[in-house]
MARBA-765834 format. One record per residue (C-alpha): residue number from 1; residue in three letters; x, y, z. Coordinates in steps of 0.5 Angstrom, whole numbers, m for minus. Last residue first. Layout:
NUM,ala,X,Y,Z
...
***
This chain:
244,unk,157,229,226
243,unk,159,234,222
242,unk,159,232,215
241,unk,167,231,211
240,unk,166,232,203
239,unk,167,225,200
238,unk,174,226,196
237,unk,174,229,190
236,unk,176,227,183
235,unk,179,230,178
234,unk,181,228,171
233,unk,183,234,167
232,unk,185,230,161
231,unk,192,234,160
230,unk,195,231,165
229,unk,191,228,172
228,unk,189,231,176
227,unk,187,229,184
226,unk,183,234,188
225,unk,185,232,195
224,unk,181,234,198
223,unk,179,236,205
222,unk,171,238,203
221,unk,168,242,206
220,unk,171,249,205
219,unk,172,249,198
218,unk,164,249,198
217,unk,162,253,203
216,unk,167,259,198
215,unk,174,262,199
214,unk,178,255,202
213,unk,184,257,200
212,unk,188,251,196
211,unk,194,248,199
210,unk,199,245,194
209,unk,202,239,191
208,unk,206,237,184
207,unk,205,230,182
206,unk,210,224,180
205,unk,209,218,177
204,unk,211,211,178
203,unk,205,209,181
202,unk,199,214,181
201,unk,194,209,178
200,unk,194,204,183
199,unk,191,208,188
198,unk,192,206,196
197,unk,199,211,198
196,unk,196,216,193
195,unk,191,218,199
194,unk,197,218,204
193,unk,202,223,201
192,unk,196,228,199
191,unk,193,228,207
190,unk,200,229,210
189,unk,201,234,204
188,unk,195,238,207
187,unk,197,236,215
186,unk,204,240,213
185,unk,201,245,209
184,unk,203,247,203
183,unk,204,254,199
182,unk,202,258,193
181,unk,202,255,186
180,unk,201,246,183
179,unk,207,245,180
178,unk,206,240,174
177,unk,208,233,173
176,unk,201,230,175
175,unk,197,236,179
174,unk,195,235,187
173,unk,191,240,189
172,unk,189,241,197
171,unk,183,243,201
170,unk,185,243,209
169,unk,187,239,214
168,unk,187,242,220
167,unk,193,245,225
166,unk,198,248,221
165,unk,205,250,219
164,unk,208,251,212
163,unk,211,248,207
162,unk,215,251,200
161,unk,211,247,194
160,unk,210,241,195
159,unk,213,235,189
158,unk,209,227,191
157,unk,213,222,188
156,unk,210,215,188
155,unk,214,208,187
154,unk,211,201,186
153,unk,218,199,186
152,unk,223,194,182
151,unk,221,195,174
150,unk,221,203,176
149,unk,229,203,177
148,unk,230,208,173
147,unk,225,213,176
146,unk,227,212,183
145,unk,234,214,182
144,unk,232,219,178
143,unk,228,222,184
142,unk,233,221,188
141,unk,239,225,184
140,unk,233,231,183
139,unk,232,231,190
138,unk,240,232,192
137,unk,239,237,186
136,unk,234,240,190
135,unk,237,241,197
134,unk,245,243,196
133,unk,242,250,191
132,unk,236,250,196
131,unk,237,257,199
130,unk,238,259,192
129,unk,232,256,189
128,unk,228,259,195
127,unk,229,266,193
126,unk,229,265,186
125,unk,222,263,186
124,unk,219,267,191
123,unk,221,273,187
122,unk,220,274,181
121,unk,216,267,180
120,unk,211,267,186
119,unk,210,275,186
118,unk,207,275,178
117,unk,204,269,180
116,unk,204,262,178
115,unk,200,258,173
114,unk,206,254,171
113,unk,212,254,175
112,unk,216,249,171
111,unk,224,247,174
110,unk,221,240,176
109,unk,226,239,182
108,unk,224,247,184
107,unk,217,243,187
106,unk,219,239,192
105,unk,221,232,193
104,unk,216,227,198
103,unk,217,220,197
102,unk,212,214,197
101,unk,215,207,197
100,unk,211,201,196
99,unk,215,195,193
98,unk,216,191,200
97,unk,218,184,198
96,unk,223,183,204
95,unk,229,183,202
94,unk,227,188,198
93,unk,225,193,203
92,unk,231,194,207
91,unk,236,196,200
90,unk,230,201,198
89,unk,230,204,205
88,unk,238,205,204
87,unk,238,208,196
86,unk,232,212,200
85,unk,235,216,205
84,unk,242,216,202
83,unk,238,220,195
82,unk,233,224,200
81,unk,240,226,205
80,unk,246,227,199
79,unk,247,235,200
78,unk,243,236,206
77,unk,249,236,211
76,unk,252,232,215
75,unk,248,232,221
74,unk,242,229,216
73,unk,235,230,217
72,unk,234,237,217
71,unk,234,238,209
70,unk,227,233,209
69,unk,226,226,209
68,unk,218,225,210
67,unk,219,217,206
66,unk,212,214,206
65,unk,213,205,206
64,unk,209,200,205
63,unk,206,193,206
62,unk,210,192,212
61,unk,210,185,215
60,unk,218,185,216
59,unk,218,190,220
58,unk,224,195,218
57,unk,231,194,220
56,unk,236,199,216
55,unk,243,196,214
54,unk,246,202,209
53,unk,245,206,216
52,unk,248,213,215
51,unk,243,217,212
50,unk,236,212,214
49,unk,238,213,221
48,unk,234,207,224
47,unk,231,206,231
46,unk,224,204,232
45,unk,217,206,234
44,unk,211,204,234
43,unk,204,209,233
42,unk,198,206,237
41,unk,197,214,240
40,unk,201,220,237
39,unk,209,218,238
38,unk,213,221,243
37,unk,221,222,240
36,unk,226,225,243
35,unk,227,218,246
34,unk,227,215,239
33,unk,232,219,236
32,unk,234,217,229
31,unk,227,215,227
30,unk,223,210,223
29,unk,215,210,226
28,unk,211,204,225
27,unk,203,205,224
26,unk,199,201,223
25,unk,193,204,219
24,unk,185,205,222
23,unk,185,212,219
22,unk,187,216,226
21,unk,194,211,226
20,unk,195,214,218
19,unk,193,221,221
18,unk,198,222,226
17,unk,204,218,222
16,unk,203,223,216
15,unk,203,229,221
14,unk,209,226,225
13,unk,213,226,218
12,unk,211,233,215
11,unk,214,236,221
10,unk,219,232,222
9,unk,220,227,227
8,unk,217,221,223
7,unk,222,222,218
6,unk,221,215,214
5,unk,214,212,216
4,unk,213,204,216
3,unk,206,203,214
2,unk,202,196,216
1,unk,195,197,212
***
């Protein structure tokens, strides 16, 4: 699959544009700087800024798209970067025929923390909702966006909770129109974003994301995801990683 990564530079970006190239996936990067950027092995670049360009230029063999947008993106400010970004990848796409798109969002859009902890909800919650205040509501513009025109694009939106910096990919949960508690790490989201990037049954739908602990050998074993699905509970793991 040819995957054209938005927000490449970003922290969540070069982890997606790593393990895409890692799995065998071509990989074309879309940044705003390319000589800024140094691109993991076999990644191509191109130059494009999704914010303030209506007239983006992407391969036209693409079969996909990821949009890692995040707040950092645009120099003028967060209040319109996820919606510009996606309104002018969309206007790329379409002449093209590309119809998969996979976006990140994040958790205060859905306004539900179900299953969250007493720190999570008292504090943390209110925290980083106030800190988002321009963030969210551009995210909830977007995915509106998205949702009203499900008839034109194969689209999925992935919901992180607040991100953090790792090194591995770990275990991690991915719950349809839930919030899924604690934090989420980069490589982890990276993982999720990709492993609905190929499922047909994750279109026009939107999961909430988190990372677990691994607290037992066999939580440490496997990297995810563990896909839910509603009320059913139907979840699927990944085949567990084996040294050698």
């Amino acid at each position: 699959m040819h995957i054209v990564v938005v927000g490449a530079f970003g922290g969540t970006g070069r982890h997606v544009a790593l393990q895409a190239a890692a799995a065998g996936h071509r990989v074309t990067a879309l940044v705003r700087n390319p000589a800024k950027y140094q691109p993991p092995a076999g990644v191509e670049v191109i130059q494009g800024n999704v914010v303030t360009d209506p007239r983006l230029e992407i391969p036209d063999d693409a079969d996909a798209v990821i949009s890692a947008l995040g707040r950092g993106d645009s120099r003028q400010g967060p209040e319109s970067t996820c919606l510009l970004g996606v309104v002018h990848v969309l206007a790329a796409m379409y002449p093209r025929g590309i119809r998969r798109l996979v976006v990140i969002s994040a958790a205060p859009v859905l306004k539900t923390w179900e299953g969250a902890g007493f720190f999570e909800k008292r504090l943390l919650v209110p925290m980083v909702t106030y800190w988002g205040k321009h963030i969210y509501p551009d995210l909830q513009r977007m995915e509106t966006y998205l949702k009203d025109r499900s008839e034109d694009w194969d689209w999925t939106v992935v919901r992180p909770g607040y991100l953090v910096d790792a090194d591995e990919v770990g275990p991690y949960q991915m719950a349809l129109d839930t919030n899924v508690s604690g934090p989420s790490r980069r490589p982890d989201l990276a993982a999720g974003l990709l492993e609905v990037l190929e499922d047909t049954s994750t279109y026009h739908r939107a999961y909430g994301f988190g990372s677990k602990r691994a607290q037992t050998m066999d939580d440490a074993a496997w990297h995810g995801p563990r896909l839910v699905h509603g009320a059913d509970q139907l979840a699927h793991r990944s085949q567990a990683r084996t040294a050698g």
